[in-house]
Structures are given as C-alpha cells and as structure tokens.
TORLO-895233 format. One record per atom (N, C-alpha, C, O, CB): residue in one letter; atom name; x, y, z negated. Coordinates in pm, 1 decimal, always signed. Glycine has a CB too. Example, Ala and Ser with C-alpha at 12.3 -4.5 7.8 and 13.67 -1.06 7.14 Angstrom:
BEGIN
[a N [+1319.0 -569.0 -780.0]]
[a CA [+1230.0 -450.0 -780.0]]
[a C [+1320.0 -330.0 -780.0]]
[a O [+1423.6 -331.9 -846.5]]
[a CB [+1130.8 -447.3 -904.6]]
[s N [+1285.0 -225.0 -708.0]]
[s CA [+1367.0 -106.0 -714.0]]
[s C [+1290.0 +3.0 -787.0]]
[s O [+1340.9 +113.8 -803.9]]
[s CB [+1408.4 -59.8 -572.5]]
! end
This chain:
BEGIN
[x N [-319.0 -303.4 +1114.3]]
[x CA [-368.1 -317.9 +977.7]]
[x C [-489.0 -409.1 +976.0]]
[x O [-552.7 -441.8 +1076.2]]
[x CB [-403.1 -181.1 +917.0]]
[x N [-515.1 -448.4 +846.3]]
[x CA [-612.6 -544.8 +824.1]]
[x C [-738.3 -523.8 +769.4]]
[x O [-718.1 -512.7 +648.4]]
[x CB [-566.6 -625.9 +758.5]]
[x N [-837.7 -514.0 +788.0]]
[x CA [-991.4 -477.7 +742.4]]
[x C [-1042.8 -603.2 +665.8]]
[x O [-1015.5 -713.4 +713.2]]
[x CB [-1100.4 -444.2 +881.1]]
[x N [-1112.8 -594.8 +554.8]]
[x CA [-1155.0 -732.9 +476.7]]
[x C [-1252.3 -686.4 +398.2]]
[x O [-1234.0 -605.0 +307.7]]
[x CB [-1042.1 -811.5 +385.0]]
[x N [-1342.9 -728.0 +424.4]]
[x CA [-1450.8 -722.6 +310.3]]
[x C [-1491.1 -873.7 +199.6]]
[x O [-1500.8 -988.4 +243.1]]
[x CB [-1594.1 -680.7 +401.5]]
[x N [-1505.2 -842.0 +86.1]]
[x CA [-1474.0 -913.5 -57.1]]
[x C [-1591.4 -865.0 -116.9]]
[x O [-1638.2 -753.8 -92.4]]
[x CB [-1327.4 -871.6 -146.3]]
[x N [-1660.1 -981.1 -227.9]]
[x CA [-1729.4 -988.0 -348.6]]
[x C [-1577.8 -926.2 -455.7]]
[x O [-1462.2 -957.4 -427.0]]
[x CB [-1802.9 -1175.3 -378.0]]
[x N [-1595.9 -882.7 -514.7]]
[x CA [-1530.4 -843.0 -636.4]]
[x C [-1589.3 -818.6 -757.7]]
[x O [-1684.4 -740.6 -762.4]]
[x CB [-1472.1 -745.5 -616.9]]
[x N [-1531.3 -895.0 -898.4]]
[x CA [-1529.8 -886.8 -1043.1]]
[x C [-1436.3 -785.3 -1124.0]]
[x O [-1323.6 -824.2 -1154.9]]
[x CB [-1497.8 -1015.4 -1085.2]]
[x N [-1470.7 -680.2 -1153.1]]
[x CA [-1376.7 -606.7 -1196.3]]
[x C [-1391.2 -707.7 -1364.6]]
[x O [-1446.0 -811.4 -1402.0]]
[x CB [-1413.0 -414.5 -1178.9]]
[x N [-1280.2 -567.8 -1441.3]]
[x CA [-1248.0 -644.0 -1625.0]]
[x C [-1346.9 -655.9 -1715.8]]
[x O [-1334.6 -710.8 -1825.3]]
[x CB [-1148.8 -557.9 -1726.4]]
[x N [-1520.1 -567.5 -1640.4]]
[x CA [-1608.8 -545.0 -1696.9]]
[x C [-1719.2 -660.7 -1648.0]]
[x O [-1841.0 -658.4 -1665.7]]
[x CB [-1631.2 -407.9 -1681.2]]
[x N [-1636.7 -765.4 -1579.1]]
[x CA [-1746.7 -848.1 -1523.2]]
[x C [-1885.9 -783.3 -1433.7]]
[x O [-1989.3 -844.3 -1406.5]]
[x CB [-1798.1 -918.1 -1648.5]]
[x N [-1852.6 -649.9 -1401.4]]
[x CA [-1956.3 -576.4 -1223.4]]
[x C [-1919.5 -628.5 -1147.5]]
[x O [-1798.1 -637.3 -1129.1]]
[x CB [-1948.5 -422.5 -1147.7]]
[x N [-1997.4 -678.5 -1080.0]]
[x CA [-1991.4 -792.3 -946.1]]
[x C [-2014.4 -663.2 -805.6]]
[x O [-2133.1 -630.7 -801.5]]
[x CB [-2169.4 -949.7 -956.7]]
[x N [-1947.6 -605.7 -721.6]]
[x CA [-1932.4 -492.0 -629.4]]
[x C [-1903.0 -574.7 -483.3]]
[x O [-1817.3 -661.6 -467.8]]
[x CB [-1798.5 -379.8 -682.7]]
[x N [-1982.4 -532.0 -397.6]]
[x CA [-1930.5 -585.5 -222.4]]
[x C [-1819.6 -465.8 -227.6]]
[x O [-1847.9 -355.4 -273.9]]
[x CB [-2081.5 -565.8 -49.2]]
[x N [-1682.8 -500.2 -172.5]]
[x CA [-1582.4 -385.6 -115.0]]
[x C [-1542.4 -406.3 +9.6]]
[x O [-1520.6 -524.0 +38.4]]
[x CB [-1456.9 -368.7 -188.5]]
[x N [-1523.1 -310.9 +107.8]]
[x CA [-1453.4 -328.0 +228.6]]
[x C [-1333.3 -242.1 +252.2]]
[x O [-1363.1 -126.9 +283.6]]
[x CB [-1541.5 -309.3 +331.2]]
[x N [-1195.8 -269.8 +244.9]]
[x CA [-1065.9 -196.9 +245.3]]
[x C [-1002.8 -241.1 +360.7]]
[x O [-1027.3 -346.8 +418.9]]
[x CB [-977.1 -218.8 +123.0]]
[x N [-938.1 -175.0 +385.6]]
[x CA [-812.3 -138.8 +520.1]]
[x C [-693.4 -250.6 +398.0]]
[x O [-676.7 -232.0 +277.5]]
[x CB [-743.2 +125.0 +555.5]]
[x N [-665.2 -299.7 +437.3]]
[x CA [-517.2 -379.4 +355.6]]
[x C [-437.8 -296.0 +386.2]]
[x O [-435.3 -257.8 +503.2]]
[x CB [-450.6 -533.9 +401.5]]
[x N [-322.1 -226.5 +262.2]]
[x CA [-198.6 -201.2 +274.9]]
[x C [-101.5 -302.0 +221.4]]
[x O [+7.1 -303.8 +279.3]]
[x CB [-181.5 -86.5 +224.1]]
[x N [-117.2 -379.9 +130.1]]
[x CA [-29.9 -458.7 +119.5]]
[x C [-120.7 -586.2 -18.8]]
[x O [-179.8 -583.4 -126.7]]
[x CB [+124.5 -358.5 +81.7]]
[x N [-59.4 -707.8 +117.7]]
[x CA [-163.6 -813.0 +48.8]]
[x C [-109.6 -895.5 -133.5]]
[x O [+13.1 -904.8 -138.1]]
[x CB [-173.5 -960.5 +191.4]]
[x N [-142.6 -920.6 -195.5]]
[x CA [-76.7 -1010.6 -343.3]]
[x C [+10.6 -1089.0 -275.4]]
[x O [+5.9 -1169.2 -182.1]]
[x CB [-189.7 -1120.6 -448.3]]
[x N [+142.7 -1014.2 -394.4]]
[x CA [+300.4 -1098.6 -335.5]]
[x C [+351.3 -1090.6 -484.5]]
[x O [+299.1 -1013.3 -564.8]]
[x CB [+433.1 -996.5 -189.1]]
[x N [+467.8 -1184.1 -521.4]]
[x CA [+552.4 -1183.1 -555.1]]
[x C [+689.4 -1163.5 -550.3]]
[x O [+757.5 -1183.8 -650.8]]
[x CB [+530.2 -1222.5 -568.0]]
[x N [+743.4 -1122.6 -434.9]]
[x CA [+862.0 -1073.4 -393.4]]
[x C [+848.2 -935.6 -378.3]]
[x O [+745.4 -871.3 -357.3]]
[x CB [+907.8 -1133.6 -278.9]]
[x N [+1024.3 -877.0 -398.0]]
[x CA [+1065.2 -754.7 -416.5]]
[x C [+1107.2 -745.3 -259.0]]
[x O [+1199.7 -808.1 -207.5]]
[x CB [+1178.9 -732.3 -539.9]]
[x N [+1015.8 -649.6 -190.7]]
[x CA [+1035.1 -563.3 -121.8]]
[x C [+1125.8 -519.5 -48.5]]
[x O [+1065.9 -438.8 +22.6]]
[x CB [+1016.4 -509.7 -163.1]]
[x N [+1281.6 -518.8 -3.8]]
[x CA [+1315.6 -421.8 +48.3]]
[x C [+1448.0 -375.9 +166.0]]
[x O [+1420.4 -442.7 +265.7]]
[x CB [+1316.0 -374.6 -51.4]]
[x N [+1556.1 -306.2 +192.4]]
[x CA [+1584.5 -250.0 +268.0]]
[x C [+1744.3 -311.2 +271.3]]
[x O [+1822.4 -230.1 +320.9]]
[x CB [+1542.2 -115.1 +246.9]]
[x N [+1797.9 -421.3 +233.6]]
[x CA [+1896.1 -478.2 +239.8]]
[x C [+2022.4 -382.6 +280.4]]
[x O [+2052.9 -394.6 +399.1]]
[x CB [+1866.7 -580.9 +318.0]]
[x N [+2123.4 -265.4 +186.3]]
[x CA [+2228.2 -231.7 +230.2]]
[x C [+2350.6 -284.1 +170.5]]
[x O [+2438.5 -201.1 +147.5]]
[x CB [+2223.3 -116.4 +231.4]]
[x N [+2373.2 -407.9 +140.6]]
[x CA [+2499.0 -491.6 +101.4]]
[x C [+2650.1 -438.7 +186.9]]
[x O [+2763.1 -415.2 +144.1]]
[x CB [+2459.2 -664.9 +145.5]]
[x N [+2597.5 -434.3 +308.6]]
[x CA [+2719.2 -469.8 +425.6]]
[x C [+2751.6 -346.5 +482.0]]
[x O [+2849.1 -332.8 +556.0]]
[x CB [+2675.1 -574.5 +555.7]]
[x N [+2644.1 -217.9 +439.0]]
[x CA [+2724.6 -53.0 +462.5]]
[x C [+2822.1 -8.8 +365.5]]
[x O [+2813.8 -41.9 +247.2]]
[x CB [+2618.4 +75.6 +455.4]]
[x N [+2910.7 +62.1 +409.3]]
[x CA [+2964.5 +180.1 +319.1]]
[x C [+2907.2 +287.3 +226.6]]
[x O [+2826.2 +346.6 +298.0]]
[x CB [+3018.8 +248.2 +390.8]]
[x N [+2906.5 +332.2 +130.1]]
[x CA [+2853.0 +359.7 +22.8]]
[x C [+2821.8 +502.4 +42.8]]
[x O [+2731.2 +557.6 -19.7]]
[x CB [+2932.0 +323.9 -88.3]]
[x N [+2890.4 +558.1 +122.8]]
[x CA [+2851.5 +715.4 +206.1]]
[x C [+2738.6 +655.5 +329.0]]
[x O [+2636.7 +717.7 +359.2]]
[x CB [+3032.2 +810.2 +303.9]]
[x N [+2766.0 +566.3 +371.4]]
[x CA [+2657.6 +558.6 +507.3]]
[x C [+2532.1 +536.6 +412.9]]
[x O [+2447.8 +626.3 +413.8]]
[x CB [+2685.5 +407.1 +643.8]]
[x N [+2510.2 +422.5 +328.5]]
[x CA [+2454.7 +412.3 +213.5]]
[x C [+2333.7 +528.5 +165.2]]
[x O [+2212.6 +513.7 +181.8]]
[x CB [+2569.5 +409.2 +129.4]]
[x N [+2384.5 +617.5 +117.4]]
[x CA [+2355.5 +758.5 +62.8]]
[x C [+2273.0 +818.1 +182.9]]
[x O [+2163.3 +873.5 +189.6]]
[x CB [+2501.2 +852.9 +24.6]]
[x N [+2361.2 +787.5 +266.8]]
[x CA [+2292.5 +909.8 +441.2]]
[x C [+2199.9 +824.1 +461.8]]
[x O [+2115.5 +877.2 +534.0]]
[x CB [+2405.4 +939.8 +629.4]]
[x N [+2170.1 +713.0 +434.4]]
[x CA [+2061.7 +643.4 +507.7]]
[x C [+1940.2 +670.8 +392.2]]
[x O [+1820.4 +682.8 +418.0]]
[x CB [+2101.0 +464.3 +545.1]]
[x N [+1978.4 +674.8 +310.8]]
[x CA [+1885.3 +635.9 +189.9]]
[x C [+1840.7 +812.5 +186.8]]
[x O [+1721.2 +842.1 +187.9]]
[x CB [+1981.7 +548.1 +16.9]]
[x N [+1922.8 +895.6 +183.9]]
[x CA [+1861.9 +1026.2 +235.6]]
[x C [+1787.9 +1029.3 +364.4]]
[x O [+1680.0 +1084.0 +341.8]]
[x CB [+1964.5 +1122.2 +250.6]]
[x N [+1797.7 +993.5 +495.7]]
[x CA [+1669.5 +1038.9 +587.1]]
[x C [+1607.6 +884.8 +585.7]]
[x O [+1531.1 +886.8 +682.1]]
[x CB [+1711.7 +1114.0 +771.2]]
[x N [+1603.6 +809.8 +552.5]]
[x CA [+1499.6 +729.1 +468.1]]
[x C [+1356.9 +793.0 +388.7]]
[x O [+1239.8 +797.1 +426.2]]
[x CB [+1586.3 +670.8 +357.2]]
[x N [+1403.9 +825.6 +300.7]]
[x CA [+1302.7 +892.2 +212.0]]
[x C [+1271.0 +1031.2 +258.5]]
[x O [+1177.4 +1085.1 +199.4]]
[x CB [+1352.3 +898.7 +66.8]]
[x N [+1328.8 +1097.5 +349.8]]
[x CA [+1298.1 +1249.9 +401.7]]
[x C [+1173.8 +1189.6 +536.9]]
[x O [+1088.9 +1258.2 +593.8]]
[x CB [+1486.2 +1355.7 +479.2]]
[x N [+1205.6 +1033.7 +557.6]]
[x CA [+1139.1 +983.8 +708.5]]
[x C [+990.2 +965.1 +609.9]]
[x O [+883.8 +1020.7 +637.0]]
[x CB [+1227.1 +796.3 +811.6]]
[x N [+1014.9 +867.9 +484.3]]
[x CA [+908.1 +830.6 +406.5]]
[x C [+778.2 +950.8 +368.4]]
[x O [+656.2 +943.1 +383.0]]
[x CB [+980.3 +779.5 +279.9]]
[x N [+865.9 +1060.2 +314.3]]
[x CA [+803.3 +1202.0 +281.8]]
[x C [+696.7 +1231.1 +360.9]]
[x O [+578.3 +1248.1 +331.9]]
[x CB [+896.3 +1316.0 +298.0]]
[x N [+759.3 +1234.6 +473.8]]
[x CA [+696.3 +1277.9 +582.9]]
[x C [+586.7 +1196.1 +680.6]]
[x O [+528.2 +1241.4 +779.0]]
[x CB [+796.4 +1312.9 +649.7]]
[x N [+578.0 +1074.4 +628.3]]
[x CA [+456.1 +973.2 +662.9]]
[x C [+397.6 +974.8 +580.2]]
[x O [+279.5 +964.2 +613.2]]
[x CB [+467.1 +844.2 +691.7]]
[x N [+420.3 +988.6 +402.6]]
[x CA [+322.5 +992.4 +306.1]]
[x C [+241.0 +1070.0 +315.9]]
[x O [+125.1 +1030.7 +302.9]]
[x CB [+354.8 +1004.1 +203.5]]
[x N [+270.8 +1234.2 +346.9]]
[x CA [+211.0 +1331.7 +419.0]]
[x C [+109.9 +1378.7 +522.5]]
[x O [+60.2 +1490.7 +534.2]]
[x CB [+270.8 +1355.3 +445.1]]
[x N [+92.4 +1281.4 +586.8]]
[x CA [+83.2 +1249.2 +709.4]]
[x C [-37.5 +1195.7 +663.5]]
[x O [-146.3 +1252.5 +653.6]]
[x CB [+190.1 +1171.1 +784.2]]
[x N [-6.3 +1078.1 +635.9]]
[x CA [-153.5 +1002.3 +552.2]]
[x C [-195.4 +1056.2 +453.6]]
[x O [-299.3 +995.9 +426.9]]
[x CB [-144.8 +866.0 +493.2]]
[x N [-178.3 +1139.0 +376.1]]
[x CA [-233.0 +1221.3 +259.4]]
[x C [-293.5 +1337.9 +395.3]]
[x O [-414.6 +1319.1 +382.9]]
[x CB [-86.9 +1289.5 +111.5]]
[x N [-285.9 +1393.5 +457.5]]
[x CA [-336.8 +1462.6 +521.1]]
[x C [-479.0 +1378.8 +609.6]]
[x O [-598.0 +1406.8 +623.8]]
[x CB [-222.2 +1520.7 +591.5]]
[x N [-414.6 +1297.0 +642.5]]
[x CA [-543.2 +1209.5 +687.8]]
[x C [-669.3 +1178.3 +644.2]]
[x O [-783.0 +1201.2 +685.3]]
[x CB [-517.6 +1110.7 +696.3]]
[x N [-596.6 +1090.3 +502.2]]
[x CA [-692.3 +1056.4 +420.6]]
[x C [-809.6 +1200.5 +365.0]]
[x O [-931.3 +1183.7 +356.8]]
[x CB [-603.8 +984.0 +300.9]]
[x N [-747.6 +1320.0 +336.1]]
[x CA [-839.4 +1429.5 +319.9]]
[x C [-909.0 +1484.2 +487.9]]
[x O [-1002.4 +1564.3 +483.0]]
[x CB [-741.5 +1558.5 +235.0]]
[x N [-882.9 +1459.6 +561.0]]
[x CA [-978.8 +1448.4 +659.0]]
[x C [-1086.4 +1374.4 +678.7]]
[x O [-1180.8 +1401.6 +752.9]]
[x CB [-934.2 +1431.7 +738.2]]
[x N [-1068.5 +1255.2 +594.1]]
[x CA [-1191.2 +1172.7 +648.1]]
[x C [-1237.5 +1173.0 +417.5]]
[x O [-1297.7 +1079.1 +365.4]]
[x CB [-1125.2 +946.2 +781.1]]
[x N [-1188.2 +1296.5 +337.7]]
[x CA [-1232.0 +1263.5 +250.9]]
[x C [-1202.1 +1114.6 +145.9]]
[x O [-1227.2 +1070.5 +33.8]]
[x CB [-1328.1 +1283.3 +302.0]]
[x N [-1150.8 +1089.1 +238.4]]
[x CA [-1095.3 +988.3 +127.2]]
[x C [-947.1 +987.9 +31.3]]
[x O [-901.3 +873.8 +24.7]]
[x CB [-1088.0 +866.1 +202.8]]
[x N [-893.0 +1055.4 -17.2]]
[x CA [-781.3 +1112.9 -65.7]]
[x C [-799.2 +1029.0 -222.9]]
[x O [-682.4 +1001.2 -249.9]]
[x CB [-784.5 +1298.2 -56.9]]
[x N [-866.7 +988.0 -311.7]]
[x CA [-886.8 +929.9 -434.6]]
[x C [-927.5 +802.1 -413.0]]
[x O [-979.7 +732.8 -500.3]]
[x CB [-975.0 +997.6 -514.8]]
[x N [-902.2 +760.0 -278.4]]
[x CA [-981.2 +567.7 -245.6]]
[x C [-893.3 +456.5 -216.4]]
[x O [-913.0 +354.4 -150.6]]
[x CB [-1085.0 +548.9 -93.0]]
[x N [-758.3 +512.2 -300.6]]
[x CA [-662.1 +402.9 -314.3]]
[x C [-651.3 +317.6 -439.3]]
[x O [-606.8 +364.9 -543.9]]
[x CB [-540.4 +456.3 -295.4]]
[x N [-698.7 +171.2 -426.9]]
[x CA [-752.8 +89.5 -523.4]]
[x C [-668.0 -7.5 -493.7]]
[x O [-630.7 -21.8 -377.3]]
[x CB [-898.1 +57.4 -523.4]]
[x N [-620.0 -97.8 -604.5]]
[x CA [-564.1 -235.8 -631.8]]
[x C [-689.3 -369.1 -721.8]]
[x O [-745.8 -367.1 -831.1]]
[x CB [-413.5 -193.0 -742.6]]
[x N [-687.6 -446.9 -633.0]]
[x CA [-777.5 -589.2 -648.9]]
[x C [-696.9 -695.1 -719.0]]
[x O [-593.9 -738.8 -667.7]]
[x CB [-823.8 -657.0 -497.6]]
[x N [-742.0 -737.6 -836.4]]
[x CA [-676.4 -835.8 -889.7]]
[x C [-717.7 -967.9 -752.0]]
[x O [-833.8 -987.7 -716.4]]
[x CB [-736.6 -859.9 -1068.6]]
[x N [-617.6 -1030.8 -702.6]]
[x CA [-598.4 -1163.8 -676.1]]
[x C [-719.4 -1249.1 -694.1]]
[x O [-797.0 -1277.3 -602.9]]
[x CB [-495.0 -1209.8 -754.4]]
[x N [-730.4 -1289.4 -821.6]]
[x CA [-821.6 -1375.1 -864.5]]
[x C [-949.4 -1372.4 -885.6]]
[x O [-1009.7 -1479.5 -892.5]]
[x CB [-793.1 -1404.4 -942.8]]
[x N [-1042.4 -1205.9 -905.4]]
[x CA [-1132.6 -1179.3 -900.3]]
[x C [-1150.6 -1124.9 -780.0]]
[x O [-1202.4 -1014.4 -796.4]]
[x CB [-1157.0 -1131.0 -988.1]]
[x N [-1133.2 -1148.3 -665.8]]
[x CA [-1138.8 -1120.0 -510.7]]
[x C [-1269.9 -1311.4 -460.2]]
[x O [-1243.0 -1425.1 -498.9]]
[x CB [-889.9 -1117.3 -422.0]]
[x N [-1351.4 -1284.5 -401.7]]
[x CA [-1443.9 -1396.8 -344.2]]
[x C [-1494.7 -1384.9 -253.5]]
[x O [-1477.6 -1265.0 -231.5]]
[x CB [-1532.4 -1435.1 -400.2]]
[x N [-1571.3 -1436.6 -146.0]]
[x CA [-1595.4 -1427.3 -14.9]]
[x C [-1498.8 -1353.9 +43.0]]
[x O [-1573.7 -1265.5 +84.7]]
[x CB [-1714.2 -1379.9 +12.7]]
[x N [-1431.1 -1332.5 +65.7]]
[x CA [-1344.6 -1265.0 +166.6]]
[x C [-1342.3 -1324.9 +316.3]]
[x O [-1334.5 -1440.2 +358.5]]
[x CB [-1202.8 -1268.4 +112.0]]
[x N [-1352.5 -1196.7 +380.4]]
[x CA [-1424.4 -1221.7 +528.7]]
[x C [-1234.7 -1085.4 +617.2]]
[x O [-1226.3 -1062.4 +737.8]]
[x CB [-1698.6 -1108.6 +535.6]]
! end
C-alpha cells in the first residue's frame, strides 16, 4: 500500500495537511472480475465464496481499524483539490 501526504481544499475552501494509506487512487474505469467464459452455475459458486472471501477481509479490517481506533477515518479526496503531494 501507498502512504501520501497532501495539502487539501475541501468545498468550504479549509486548506488541511492530510496523510492517508491509499486504497484506491482517482480512476475512471469500472473495476472488475471478468466471468464471460464460465458457466452460469460455476458463475453463482464463484460469486458466492467471492463475497463470503470479501466478508471476511472486510471484517478483518473493520476489526483492525477499531484497534488502532480508527474505524470512522475512511475519507474520499476530490482529485483536483489534492496539492503538494509527497
């Protein structure tokens, strides 16, 4: 993962130093898990322990994050009001 510290402008024009862990950087593309070329039962089974695998990492990090107290410190940065970035 990626560590970055940024000047930031929020909508209220507050000028804030932030330093975040990157989970996922400004994109325009959709995301995802390409099943064109399975069968529509394999399909289903995958897409079931998929999301039972997902559950269970969200968890994981929700458990984390209240260990170190941070459980409410998931924030999105507009793009354009992002500056110095280090």
């Amino acid at each position: 993962m990626k560590y970055t510290e940024f000047t930031y402008t929020d909508a209220k024009g507050k000028i804030t130093q932030r330093k975040v862990l990157v989970i996922q950087e400004p994109s325009n593309k959709l995301i995802g898990i390409e099943v064109s070329e399975i069968e529509p039962e394999d399909c289903n089974s995958f897409a079931d322990e998929y999301a039972n695998l997902y559950q269970q990492f969200i968890d994981a990090v929700e458990e984390l994050k209240g260990d170190y107290d941070l459980k409410h410190s998931l924030r999105q940065f507009i793009d354009t009001n992002i500056k110095d970035r280090t």
